[in-house]
C-alpha positions in Angstrom: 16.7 12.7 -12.4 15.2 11.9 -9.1 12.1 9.6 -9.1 9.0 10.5 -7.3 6.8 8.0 -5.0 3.7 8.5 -4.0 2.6 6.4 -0.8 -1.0 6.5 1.2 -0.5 5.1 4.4 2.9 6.1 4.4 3.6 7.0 8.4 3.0 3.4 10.0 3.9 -0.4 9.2 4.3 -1.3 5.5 3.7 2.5 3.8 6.8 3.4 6.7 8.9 0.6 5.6 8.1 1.5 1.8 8.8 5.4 1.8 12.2 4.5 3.9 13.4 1.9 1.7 12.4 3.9 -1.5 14.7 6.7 0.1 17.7 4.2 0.4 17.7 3.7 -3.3 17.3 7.6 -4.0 13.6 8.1 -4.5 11.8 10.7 -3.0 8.4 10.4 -1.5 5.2 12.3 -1.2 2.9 9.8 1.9 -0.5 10.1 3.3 -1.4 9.7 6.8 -4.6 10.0 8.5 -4.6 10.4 12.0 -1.1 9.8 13.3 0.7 13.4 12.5 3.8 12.7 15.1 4.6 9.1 13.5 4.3 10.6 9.7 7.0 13.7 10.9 9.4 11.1 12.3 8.7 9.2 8.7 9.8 12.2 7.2 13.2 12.6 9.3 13.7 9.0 8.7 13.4 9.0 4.9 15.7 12.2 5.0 18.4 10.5 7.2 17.8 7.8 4.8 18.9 10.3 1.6 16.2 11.2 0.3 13.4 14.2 0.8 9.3 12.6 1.7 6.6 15.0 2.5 3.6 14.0 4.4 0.2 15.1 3.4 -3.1 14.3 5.6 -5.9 12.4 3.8 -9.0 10.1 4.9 -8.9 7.5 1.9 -11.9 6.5 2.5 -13.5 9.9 1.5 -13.1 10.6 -2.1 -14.9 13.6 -1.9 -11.8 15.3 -0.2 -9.4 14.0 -3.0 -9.9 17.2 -5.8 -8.1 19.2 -2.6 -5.6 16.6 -1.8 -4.3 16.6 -5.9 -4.0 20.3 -5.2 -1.9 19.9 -2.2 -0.1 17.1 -4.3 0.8 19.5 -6.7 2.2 21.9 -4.2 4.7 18.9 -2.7 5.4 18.3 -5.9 6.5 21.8 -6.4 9.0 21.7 -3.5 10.2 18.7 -5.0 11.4 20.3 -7.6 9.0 18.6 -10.5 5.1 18.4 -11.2 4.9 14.3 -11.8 5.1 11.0 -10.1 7.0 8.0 -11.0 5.6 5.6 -8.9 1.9 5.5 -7.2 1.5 2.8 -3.8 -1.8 2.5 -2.6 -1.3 0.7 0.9 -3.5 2.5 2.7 -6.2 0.2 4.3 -8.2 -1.0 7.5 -9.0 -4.6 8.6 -12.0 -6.0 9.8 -12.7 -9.8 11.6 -15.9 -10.2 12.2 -17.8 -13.1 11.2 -19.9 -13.2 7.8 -23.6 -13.5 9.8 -22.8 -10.4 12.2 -21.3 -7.8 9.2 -23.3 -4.7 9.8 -23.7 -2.7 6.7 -21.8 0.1 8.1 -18.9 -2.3 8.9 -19.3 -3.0 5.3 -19.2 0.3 4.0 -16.5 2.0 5.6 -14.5 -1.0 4.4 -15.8 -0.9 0.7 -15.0 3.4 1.3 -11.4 2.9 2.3 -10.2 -0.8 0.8 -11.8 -0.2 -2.8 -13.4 2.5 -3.4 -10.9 4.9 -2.2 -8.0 3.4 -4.2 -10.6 3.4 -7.4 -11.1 7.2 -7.1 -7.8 8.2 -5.7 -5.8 6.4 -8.6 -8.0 8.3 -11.3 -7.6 11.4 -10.0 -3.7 11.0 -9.7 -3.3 9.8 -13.3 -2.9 12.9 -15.0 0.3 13.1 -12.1 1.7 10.0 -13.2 4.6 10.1 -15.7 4.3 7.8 -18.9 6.6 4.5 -17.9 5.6 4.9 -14.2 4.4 1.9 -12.1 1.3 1.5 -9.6 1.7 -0.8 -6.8 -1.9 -2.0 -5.1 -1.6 -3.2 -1.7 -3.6 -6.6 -1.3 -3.6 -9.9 1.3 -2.8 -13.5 1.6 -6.6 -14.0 2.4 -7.5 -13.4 -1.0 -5.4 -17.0 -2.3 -6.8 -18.9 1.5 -9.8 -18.5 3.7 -8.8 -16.9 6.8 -11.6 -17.0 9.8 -13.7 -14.2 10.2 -12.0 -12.1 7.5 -14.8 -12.5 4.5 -15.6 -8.9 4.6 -11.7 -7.4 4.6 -10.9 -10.3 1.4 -13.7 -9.6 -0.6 -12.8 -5.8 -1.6 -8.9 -7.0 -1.6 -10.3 -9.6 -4.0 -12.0 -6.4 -6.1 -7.8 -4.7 -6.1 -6.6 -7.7 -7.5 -9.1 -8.0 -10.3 -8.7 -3.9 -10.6 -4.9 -4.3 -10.8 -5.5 -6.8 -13.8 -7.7 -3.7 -15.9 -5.7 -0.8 -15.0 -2.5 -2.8 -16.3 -4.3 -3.2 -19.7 -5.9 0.4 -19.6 -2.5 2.0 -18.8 -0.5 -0.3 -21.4 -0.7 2.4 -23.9 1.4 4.8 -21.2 3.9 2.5 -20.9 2.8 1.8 -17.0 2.6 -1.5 -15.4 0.4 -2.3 -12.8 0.7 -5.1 -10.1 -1.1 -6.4 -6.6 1.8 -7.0 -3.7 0.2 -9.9 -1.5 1.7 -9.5 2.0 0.9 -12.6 4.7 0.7 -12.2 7.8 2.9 -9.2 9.0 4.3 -7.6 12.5 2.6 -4.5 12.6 -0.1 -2.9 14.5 -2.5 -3.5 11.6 -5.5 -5.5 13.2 -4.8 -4.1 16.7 -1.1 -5.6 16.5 -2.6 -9.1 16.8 0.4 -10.9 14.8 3.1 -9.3 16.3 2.0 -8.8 19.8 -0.4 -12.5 20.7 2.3 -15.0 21.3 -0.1 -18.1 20.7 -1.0 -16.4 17.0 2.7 -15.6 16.4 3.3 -19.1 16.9 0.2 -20.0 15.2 1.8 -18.1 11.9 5.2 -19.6 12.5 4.2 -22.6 11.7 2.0 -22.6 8.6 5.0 -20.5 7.1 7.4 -22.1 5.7 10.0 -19.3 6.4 9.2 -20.4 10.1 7.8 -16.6 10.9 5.5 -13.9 10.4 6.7 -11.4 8.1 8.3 -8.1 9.0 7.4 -4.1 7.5 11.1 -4.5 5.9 10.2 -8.0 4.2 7.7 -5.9 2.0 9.3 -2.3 1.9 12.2 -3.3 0.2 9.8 -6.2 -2.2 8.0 -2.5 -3.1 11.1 -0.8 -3.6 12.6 -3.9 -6.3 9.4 -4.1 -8.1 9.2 -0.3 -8.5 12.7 -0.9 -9.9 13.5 -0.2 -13.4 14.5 -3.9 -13.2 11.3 -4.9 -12.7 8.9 -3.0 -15.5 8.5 -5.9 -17.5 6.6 -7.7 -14.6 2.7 -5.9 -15.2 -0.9 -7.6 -14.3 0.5 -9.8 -11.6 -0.2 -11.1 -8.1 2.5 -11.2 -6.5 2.1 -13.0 -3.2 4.8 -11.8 0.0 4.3 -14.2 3.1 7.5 -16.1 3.4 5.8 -19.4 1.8 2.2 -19.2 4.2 -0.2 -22.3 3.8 1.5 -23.6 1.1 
């Protein structure tokens, strides 16, 4: 039977790299997007290139009190999908911030508290009932939470709250059969934090060379880690942080 994913942040950067991979080894994916419609449609034709079916579904994480309708619409693509459960639950989605500790604003605090934390609290107890006994959540969480990172005490600080999260929800959801882990990525080519990694040749270098791997990571480096720890393979791993930077500051 065909195993269901579902992905927040699915239509850029790692949730992309996740839903496709996932659809190479025959699962298909449900995603959330929030404001970038055409990317999450050519997600979609990727995934079904790929082999597999993904339906994209619009959703602020950051505002929980849209989630009730967003488990209804769940329901719906999970209709079309032929089933009414989940196997596997990814929450990726996630903003950045770098400013320095003595010019945080509250708001700046806030909206990353709404989206990094509280969001993926809410969102994963809502989806529960949705999850199949012997499924797997994946939390999305950083490098920065292990090493101090300039000007990122903010962003590490509610990525620090996931991991400790992670560690209760795996003993909370023991009884269901589902284990629960944190995937660390380093530093990654995306456009996350304005693209800074991939696109500022004196901090791709920077990267380079505290990694031992000699590079910043790529999407694919953790879409296909997601994809072999969602593996059946893989269940026995539960409550762990499991770091993905190619050896950074070691």
């Amino acid at each position: 039977m065909t195993k269901i994913a579902l992905v927040t942040g699915g239509s850029r950067g790692l949730g992309r790299s996740a839903v496709i991979n996932l659809a190479k080894s025959g699962v298909d994916s449900i995603f959330t997007y929030h404001s970038a419609e055409s990317e999450a449609k050519d997600v979609v034709v990727s995934a079904g290139r790929a082999g597999a079916q993904a339906i994209a579904l619009k959703l602020d994480t950051g505002n929980t009190g849209s989630f009730d309708d967003f488990v209804a619409q769940a329901k719906d693509a999970l209709k079309q999908l032929g089933t009414n459960k989940i196997d596997y639950l990814v929450n990726n989605a996630g903003i950045s911030n770098h400013t320095a500790f003595s010019d945080v604003t509250p708001d700046e605090l806030d909206k990353l508290y709404n989206v990094n934390f509280k969001g993926v609290f809410f969102l994963t107890q809502k989806l529960l009932p949705l999850i199949n006994d012997g499924g797997s959540i994946i939390n999305i969480s950083s490098g920065v939470t292990r090493f101090v990172n300039p000007d990122s005490v903010a962003y590490a600080v509610f990525k620090g709250a996931v991991e400790v999260f992670t560690r209760y929800l795996a003993h909370d959801l023991g009884k269901r059969n589902i284990n629960v882990n944190t995937v660390a990525p380093g530093a990654i080519q995306t456009d996350f934090s304005g693209g800074i990694v991939r696109d500022n040749p004196d901090v791709y270098k920077i990267v380079s060379e505290m990694t031992a791997l000699g590079r910043p990571g790529l999407p694919e480096d953790i879409g296909k880690m997601i994809t072999s720890l969602l593996s059946d393979g893989n269940h026995w791993i539960n409550a762990q942080r499991i770091e993905v930077s190619g050896g950074m500051r070691l």
